[in-house]
One Martini backbone bead per residue (centre of mass of N, CA, C, O) as a GRO file, in nm:
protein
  437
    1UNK     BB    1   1.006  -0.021   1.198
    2UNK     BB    2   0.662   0.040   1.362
    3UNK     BB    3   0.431  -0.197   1.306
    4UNK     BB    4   0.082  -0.253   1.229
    5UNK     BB    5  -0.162  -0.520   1.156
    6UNK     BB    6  -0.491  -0.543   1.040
    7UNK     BB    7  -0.561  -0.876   0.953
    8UNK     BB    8  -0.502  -1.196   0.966
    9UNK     BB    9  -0.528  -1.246   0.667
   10UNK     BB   10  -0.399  -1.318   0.398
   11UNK     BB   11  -0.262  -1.019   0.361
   12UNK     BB   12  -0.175  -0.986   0.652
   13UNK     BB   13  -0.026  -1.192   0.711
   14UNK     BB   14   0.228  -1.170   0.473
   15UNK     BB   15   0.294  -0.880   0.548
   16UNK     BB   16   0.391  -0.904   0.798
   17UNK     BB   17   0.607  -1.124   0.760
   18UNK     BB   18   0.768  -0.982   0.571
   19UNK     BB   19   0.837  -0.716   0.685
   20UNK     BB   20   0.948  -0.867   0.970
   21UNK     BB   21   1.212  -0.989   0.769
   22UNK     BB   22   1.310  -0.689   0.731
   23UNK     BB   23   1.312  -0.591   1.063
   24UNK     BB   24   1.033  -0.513   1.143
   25UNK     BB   25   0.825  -0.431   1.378
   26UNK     BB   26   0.537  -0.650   1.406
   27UNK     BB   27   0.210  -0.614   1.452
   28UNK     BB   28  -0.080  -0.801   1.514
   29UNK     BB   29  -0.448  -0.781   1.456
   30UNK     BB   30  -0.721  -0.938   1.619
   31UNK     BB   31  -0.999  -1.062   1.764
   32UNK     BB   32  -0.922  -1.387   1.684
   33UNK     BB   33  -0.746  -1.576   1.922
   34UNK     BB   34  -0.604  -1.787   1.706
   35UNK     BB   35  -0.469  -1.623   1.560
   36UNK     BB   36  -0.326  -1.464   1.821
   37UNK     BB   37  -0.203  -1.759   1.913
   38UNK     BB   38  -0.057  -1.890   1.616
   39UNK     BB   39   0.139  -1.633   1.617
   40UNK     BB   40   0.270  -1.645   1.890
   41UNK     BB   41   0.362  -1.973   1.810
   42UNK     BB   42   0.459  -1.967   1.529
   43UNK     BB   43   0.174  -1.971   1.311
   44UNK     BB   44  -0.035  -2.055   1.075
   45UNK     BB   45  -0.359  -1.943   0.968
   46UNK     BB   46  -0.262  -2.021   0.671
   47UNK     BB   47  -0.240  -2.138   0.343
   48UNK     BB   48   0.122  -2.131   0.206
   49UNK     BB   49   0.372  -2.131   0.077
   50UNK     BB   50   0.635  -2.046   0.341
   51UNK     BB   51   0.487  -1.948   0.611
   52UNK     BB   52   0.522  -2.106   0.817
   53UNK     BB   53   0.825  -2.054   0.838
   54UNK     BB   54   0.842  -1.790   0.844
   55UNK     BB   55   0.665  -1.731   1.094
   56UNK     BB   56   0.865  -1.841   1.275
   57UNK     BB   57   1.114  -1.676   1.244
   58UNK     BB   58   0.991  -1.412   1.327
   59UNK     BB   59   0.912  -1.474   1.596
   60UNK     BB   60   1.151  -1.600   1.735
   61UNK     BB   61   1.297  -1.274   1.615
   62UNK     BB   62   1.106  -1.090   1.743
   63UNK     BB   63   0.941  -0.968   1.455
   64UNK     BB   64   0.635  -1.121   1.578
   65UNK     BB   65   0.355  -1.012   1.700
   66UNK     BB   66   0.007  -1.098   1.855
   67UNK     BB   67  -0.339  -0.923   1.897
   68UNK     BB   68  -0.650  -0.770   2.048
   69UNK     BB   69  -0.462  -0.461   2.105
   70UNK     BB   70  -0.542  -0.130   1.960
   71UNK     BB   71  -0.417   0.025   2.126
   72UNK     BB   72  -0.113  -0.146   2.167
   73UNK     BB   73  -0.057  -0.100   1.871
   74UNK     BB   74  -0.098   0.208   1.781
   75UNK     BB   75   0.141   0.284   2.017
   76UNK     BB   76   0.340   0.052   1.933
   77UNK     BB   77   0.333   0.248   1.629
   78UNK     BB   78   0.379   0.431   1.358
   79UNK     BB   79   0.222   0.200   1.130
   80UNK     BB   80  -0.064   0.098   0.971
   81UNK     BB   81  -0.239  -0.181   0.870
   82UNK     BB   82  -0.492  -0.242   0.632
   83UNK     BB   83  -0.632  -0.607   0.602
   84UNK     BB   84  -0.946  -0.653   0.547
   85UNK     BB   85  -1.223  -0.682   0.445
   86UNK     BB   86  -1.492  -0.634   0.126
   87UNK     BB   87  -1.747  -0.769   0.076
   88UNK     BB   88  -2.022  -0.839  -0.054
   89UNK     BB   89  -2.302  -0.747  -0.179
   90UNK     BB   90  -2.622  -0.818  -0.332
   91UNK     BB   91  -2.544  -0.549  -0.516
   92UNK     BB   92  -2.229  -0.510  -0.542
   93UNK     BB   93  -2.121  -0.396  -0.307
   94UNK     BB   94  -1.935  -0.289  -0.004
   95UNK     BB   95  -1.862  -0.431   0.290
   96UNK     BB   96  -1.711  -0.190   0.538
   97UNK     BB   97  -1.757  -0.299   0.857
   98UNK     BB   98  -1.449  -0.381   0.882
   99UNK     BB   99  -1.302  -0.080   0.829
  100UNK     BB  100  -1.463   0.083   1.015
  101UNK     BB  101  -1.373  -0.085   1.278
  102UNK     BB  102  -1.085  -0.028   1.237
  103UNK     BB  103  -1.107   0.295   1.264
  104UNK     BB  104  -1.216   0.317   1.518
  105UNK     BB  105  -0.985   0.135   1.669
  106UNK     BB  106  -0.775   0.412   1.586
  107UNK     BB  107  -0.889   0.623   1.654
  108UNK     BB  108  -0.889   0.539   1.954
  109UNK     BB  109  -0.614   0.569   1.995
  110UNK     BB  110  -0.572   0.832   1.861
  111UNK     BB  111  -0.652   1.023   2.136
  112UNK     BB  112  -0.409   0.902   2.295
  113UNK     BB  113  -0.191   0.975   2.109
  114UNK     BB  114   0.112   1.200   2.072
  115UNK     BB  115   0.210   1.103   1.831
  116UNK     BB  116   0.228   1.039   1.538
  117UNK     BB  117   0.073   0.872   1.218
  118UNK     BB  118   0.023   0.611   0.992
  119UNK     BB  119  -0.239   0.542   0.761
  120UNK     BB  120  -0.258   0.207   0.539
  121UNK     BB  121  -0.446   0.097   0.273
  122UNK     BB  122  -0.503  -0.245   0.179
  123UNK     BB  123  -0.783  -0.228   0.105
  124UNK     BB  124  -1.052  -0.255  -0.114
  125UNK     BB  125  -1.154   0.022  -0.283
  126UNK     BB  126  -1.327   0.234  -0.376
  127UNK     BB  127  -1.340   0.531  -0.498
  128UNK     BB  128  -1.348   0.731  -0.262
  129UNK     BB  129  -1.347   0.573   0.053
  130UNK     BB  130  -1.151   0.739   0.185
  131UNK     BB  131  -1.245   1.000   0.222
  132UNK     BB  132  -1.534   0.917   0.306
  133UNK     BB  133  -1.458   0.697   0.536
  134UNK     BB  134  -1.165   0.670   0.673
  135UNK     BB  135  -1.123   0.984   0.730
  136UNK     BB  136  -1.398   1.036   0.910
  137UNK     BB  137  -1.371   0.821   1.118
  138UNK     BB  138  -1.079   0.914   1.249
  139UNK     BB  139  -1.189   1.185   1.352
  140UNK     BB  140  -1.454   1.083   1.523
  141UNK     BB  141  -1.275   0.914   1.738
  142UNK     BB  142  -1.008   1.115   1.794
  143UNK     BB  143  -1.015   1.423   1.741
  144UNK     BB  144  -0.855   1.456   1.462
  145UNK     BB  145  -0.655   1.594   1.175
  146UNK     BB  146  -0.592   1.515   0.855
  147UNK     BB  147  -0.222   1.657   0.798
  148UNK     BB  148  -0.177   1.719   1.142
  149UNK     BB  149  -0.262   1.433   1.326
  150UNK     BB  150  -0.250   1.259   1.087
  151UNK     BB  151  -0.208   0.985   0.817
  152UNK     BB  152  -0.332   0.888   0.484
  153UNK     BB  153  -0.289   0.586   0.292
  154UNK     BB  154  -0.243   0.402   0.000
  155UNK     BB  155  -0.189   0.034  -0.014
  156UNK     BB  156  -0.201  -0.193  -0.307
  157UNK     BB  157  -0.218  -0.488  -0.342
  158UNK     BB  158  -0.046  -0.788  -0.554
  159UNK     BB  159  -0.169  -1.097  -0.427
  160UNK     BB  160  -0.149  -1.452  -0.519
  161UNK     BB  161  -0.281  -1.697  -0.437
  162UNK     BB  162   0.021  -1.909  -0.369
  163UNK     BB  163   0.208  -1.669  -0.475
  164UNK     BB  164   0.267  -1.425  -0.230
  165UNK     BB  165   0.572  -1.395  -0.181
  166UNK     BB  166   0.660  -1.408  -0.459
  167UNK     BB  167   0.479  -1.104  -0.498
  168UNK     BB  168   0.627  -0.950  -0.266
  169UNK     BB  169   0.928  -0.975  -0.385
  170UNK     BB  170   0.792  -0.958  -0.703
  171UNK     BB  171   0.651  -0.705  -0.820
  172UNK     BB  172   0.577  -0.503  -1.069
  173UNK     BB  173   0.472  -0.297  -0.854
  174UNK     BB  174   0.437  -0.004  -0.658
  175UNK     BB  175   0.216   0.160  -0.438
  176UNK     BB  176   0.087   0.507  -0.387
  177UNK     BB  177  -0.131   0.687  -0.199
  178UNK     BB  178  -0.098   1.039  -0.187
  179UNK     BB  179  -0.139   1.395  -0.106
  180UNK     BB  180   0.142   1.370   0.086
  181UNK     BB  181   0.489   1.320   0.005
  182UNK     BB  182   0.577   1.248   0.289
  183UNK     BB  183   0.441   1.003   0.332
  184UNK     BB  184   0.537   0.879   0.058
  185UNK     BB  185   0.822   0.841   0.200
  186UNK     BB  186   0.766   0.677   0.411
  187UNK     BB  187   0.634   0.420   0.314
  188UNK     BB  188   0.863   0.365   0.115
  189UNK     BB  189   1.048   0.247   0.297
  190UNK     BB  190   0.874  -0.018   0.327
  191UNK     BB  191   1.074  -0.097   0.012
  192UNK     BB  192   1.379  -0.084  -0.003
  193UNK     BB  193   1.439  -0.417  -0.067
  194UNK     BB  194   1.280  -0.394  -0.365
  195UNK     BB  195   1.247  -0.494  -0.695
  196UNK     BB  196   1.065  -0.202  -0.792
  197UNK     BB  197   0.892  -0.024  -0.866
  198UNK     BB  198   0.746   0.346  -0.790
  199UNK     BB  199   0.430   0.453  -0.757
  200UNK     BB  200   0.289   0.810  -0.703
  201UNK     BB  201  -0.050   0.890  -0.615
  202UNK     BB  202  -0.361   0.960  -0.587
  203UNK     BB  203  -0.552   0.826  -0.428
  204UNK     BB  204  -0.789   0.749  -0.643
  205UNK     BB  205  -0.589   0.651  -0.836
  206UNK     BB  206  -0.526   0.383  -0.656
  207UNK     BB  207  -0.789   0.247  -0.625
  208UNK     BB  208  -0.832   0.271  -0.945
  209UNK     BB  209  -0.617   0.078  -1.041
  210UNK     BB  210  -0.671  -0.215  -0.880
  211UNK     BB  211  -0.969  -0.245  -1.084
  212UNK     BB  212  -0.831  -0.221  -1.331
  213UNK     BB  213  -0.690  -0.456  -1.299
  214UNK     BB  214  -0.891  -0.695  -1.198
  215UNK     BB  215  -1.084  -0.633  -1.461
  216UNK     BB  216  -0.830  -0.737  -1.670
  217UNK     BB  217  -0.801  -1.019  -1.548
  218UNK     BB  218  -1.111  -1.122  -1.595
  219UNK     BB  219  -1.105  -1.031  -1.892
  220UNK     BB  220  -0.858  -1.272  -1.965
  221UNK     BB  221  -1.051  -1.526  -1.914
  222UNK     BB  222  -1.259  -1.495  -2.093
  223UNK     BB  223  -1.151  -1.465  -2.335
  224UNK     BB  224  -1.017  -1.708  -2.364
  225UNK     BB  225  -1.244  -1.911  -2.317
  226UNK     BB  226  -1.405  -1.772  -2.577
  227UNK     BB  227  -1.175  -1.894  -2.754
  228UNK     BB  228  -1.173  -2.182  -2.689
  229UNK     BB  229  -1.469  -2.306  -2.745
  230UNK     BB  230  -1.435  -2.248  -3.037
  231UNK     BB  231  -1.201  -2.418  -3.092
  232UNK     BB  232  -1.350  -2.671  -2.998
  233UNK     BB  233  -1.565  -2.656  -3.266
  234UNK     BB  234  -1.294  -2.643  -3.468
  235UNK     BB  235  -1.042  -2.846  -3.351
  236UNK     BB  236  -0.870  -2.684  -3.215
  237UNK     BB  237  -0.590  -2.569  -3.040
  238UNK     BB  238  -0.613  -2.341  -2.804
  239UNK     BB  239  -0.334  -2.326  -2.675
  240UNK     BB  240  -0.155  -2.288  -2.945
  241UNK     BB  241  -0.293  -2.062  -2.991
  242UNK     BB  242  -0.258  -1.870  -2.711
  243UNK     BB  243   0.079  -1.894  -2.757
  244UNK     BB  244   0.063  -1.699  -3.005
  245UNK     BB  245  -0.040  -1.478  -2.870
  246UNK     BB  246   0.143  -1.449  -2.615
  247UNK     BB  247   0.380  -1.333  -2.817
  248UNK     BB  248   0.265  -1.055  -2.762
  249UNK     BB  249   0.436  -0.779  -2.559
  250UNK     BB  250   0.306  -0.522  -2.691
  251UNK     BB  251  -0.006  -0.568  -2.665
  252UNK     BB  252  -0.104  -0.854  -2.469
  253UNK     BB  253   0.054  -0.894  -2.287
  254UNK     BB  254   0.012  -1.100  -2.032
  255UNK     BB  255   0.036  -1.463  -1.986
  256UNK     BB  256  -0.122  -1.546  -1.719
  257UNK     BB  257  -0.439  -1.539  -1.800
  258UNK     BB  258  -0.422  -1.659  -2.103
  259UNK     BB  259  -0.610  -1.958  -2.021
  260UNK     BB  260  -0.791  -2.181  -2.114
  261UNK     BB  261  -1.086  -2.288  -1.906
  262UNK     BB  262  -1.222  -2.203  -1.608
  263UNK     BB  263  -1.328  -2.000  -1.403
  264UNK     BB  264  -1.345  -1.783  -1.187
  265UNK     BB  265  -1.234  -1.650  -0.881
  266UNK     BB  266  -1.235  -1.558  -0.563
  267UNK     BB  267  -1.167  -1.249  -0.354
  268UNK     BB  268  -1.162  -1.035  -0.623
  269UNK     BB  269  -1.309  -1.051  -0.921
  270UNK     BB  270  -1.568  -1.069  -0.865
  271UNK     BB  271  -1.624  -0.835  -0.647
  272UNK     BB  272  -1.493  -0.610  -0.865
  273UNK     BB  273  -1.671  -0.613  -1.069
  274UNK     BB  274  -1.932  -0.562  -0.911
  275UNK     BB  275  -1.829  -0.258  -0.807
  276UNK     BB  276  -1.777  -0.127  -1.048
  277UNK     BB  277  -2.108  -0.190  -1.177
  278UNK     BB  278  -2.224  -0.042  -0.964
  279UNK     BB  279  -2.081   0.253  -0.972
  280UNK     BB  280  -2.144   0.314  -1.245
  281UNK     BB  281  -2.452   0.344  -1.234
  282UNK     BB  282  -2.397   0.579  -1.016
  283UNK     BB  283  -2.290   0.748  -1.282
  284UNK     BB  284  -2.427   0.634  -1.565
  285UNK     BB  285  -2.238   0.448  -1.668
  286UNK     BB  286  -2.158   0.221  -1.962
  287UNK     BB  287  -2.073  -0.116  -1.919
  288UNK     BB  288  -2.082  -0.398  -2.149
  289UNK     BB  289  -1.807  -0.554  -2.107
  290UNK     BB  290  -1.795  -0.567  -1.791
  291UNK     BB  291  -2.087  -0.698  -1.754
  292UNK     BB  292  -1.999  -0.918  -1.939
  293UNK     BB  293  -1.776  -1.124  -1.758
  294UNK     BB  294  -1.986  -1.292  -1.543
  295UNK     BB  295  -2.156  -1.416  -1.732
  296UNK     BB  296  -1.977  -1.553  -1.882
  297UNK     BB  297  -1.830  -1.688  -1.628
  298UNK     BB  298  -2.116  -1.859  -1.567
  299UNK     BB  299  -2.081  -2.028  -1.869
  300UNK     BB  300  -1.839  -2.189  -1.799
  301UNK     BB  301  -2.032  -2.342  -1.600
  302UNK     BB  302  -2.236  -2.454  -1.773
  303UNK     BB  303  -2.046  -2.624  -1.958
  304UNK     BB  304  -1.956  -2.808  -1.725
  305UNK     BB  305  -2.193  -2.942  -1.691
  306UNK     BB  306  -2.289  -3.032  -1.964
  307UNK     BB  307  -2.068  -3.219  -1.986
  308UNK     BB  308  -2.164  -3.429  -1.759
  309UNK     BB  309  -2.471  -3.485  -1.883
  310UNK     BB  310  -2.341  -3.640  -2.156
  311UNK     BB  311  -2.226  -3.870  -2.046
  312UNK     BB  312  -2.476  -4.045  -1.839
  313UNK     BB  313  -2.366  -3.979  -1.537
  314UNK     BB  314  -2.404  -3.982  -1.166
  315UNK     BB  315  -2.116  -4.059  -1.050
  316UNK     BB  316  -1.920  -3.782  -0.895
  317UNK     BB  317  -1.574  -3.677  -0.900
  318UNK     BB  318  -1.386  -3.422  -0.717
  319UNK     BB  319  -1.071  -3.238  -0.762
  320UNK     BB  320  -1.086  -2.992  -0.652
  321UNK     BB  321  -1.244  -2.674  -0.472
  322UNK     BB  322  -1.069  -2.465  -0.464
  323UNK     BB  323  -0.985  -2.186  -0.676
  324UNK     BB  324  -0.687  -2.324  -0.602
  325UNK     BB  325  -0.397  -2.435  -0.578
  326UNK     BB  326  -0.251  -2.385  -0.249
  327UNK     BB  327  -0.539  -2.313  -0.141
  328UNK     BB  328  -0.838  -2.295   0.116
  329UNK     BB  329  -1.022  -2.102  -0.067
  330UNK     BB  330  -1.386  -2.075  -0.137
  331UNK     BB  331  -1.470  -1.805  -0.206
  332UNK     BB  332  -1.592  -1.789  -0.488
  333UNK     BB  333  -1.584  -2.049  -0.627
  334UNK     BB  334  -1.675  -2.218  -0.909
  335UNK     BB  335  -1.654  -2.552  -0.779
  336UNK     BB  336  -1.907  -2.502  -0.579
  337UNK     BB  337  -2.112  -2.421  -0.808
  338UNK     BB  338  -2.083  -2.716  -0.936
  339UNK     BB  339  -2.189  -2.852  -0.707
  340UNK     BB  340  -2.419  -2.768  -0.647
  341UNK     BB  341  -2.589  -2.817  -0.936
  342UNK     BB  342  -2.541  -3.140  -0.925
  343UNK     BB  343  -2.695  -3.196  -0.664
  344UNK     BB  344  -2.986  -3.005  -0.795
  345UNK     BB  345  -2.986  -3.297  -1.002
  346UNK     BB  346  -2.888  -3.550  -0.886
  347UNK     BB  347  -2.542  -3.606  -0.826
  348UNK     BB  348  -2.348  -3.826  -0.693
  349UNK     BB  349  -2.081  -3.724  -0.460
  350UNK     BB  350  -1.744  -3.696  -0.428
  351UNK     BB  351  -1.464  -3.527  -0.246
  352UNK     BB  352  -1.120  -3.399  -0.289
  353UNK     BB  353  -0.889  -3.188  -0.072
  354UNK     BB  354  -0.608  -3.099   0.100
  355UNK     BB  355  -0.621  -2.801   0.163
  356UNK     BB  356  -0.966  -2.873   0.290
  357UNK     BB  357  -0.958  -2.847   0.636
  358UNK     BB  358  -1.163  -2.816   0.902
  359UNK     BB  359  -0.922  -2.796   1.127
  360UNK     BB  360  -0.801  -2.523   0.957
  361UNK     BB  361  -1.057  -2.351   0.922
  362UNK     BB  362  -1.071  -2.004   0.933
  363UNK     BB  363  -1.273  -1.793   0.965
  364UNK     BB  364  -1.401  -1.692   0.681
  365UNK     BB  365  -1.372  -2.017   0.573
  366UNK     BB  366  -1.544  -2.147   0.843
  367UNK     BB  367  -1.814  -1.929   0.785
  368UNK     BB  368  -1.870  -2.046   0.515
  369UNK     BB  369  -1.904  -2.350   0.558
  370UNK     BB  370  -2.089  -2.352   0.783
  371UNK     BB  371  -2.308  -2.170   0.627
  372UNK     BB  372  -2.314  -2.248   0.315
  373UNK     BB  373  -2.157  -2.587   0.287
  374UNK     BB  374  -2.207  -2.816   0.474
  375UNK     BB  375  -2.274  -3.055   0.310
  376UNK     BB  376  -2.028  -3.082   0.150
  377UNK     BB  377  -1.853  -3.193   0.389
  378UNK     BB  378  -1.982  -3.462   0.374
  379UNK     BB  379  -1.856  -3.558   0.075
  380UNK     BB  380  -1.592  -3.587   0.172
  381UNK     BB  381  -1.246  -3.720   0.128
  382UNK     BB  382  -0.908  -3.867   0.241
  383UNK     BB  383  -0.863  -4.034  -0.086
  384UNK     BB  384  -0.883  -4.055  -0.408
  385UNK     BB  385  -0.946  -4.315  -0.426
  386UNK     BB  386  -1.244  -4.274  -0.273
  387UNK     BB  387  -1.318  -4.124  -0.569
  388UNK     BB  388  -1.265  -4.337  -0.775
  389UNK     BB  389  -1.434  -4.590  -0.659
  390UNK     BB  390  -1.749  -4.344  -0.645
  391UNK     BB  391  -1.686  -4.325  -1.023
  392UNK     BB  392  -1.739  -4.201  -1.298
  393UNK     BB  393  -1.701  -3.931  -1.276
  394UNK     BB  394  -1.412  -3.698  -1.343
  395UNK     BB  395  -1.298  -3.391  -1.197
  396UNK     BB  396  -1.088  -3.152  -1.221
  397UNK     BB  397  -1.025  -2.825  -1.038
  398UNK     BB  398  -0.703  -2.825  -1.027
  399UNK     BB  399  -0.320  -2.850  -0.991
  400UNK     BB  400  -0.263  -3.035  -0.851
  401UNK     BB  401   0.006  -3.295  -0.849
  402UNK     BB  402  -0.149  -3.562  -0.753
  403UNK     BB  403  -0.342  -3.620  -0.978
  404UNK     BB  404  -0.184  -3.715  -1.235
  405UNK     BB  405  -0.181  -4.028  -1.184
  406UNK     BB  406  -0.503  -4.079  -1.252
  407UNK     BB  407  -0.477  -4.178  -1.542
  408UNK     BB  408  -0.365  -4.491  -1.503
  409UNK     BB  409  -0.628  -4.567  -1.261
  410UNK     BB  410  -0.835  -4.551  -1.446
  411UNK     BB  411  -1.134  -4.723  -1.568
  412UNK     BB  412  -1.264  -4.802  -1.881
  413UNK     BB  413  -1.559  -4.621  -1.774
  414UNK     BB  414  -1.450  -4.379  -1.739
  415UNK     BB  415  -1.405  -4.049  -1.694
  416UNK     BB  416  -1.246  -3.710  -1.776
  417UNK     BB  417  -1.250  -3.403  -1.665
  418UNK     BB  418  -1.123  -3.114  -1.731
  419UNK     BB  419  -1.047  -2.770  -1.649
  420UNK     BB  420  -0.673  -2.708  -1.614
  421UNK     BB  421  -0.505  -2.857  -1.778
  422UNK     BB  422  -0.298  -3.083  -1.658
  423UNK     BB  423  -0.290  -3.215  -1.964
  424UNK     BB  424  -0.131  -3.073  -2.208
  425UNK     BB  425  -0.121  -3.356  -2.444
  426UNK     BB  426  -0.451  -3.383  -2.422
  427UNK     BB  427  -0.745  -3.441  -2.606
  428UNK     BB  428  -1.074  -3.491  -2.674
  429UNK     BB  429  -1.224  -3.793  -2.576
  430UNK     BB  430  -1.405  -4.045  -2.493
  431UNK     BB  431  -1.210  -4.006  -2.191
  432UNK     BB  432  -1.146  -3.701  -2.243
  433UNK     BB  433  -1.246  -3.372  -2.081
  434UNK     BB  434  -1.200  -3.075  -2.234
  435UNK     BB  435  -1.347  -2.750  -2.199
  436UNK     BB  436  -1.115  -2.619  -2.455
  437UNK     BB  437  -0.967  -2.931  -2.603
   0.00000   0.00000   0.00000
């Protein structure tokens, strides 16, 4: 099949480079030219544990390719997939302007493209979002009818950051929202060689599964967390307990997020916490759950300040503050709040992240650091080493493996705060503070 991809950002990079090596010839679109000069030369505009290669291998067999020409990718796929980002606004609703603009860009090609088209809504979005806005944008821009002249359906992706490609062949399920079985049989060819269930709702139906998963993914770190604390003022192993619970997996479901540890983040959880307690509110629904899973996880934040201010001392080093370790991405980490916090309290930082480095950061993540944090790159250091020399306490914030030797390095005067235990077998001391343990 013929696929364009609009997107070409964390989760459009991945979607094409696997379909494309799937055999699809696939068109990557984005406005950016760095990225669609990257994809071009074979490189990859993010990282990620195996993209590299990957996208190299499909460049060179011609099953992918990229334009800044919407009219030009449109014409010449079957199927467009909508990858761009959904970032919130200041009131917790969703910044739809990336998804409008590239509605009118499919609109207006299909305007002029006289075969069927099928869009693919790949971008997170509160129910009803496609009827309400992808739907009548793409008929007042093509002047055509959807369900006449063109079909539109939702696939929300399952992709998390760091283990992208290994959870594109190996999802829980695959997911297709379409009020119409023909739309979704033809979307369904693209997953036929994916060994994972396959289920088909209507469009609201999926857009309102992806928030239920998200809503229920960051309430299962808060739990823990709130469980870890609790155990770690009486003494307890947090870990011991919680592998104990979930060893229960018919009720309790998942052990992947339920590790006591520090706040969640990244570009899905919190957004989309956000975006259900917007939706909540003008619905006039009561959601006091949802609505402290955010506040619970800002006290995370503050749990681990309040470490650092015990010790005593203000010289801080971080080790990884991208919100995981094998991504670049800052959106919302909680690692760049808690360093932002200790900046306003007067405490010298100094930072190591090997994965954040400003001559890689393109897009969303070169213009948050840009606006939003540009003194802490100022911060930053190009070996742990320097990081170890200009501390007096020293912060874990990813599990970077190269981390782990500094246990051994560390002065006899150093604290060590672990946030995401590195050290699974050691508790809090003296000198090793677990956030949890």
């Amino acid at each position: 099949m013929k696929l364009s991809v609009f997107g070409i950002g964390y989760v459009g990079c991945v979607s094409a480079a696997c379909f494309a090596k799937a055999g699809h010839e696939v068109i990557g679109v984005d406005p950016n030219s760095t990225k669609v000069d990257m994809i071009n030369r074979g490189e990859s505009p993010i990282i990620e544990q195996g993209i590299s290669e990957l996208i190299k291998h499909v460049v060179e067999a011609k099953h992918l390719r990229a334009t800044a020409d919407s009219k030009e990718a449109v014409h010449g796929s079957e199927i467009s997939l909508v990858c761009v980002g959904t970032p919130s606004n200041s009131n917790g609703s969703l910044d739809l302007r990336y998804v409008k603009s590239v509605c009118k860009e499919i609109g207006s090609a299909l305007e002029s493209k006289e075969s069927g088209h099928v869009v693919v809504i790949r971008s997170t979005m509160l129910p009803g979002t496609v009827e309400e806005v992808v739907i009548p944008t793409l008929e007042v821009y093509s002047g055509k009818k959807v369900g006449r002249d063109f079909q539109v359906c939702i696939n929300p992706e399952f992709l998390r950051e760091g283990t992208s490609i290994k959870d594109f062949y190996s999802p829980p399920f695959t997911l297709i929202g379409a009020d119409d079985e023909q739309v979704a049989m033809q979307v369904r060819r693209l997953y036929a060689g994916i060994d994972a269930p396959l289920y088909t709702t209507s469009l609201k139906a999926a857009e309102m599964v992806k928030y239920a998963c998200n809503c229920f993914h960051g309430l299962k770190v808060t739990f823990a967390n709130e469980i870890g604390n609790i155990c770690k003022a009486l003494g307890i192993d947090s870990h011991q307990v919680m592998e104990v619970f979930c060893e229960d997996r018919k009720l309790n479901l998942s052990p992947y997020y339920l590790k006591p540890g520090f706040a969640f983040g990244g570009s899905c959880l919190p957004k989309d916490l956000r975006a259900i307690g917007y939706k909540a509110k003008e619905l006039d629904v009561t959601v006091p759950v949802l609505s402290a899973i955010l506040t619970s996880n800002q006290h995370q934040i503050d749990v681990a300040v309040e470490m650092v201010k015990r010790t005593g001392h203000k010289r801080v080093g971080v080790l990884g503050f991208s919100f995981k370790a094998g991504t670049d991405d800052l959106r919302e980490s909680p690692m760049v709040e808690l360093i932002e916090t200790l900046i306003g309290k007067g405490y010298t930082l100094t930072i190591y992240d090997s994965d954040v480095s400003l001559a890689k950061l393109m897009g969303a993540n070169k213009e948050y650091i840009e606006r939003e944090i540009p003194h802490i790159s100022r911060l930053m250091r190009s070996t742990v080493a320097e990081v170890l020399d200009a501390s007096d306490v020293i912060i874990i914030g990813n599990k970077a493996e190269e981390f782990r030797a500094i246990a051994e390095n560390l002065r006899p005067d150093q604290t060590l705060i672990d946030l995401v235990r590195l050290f699974v077998d050691r508790q809090s001391d003296d000198r090793y503070l677990g956030i949890c343990w």
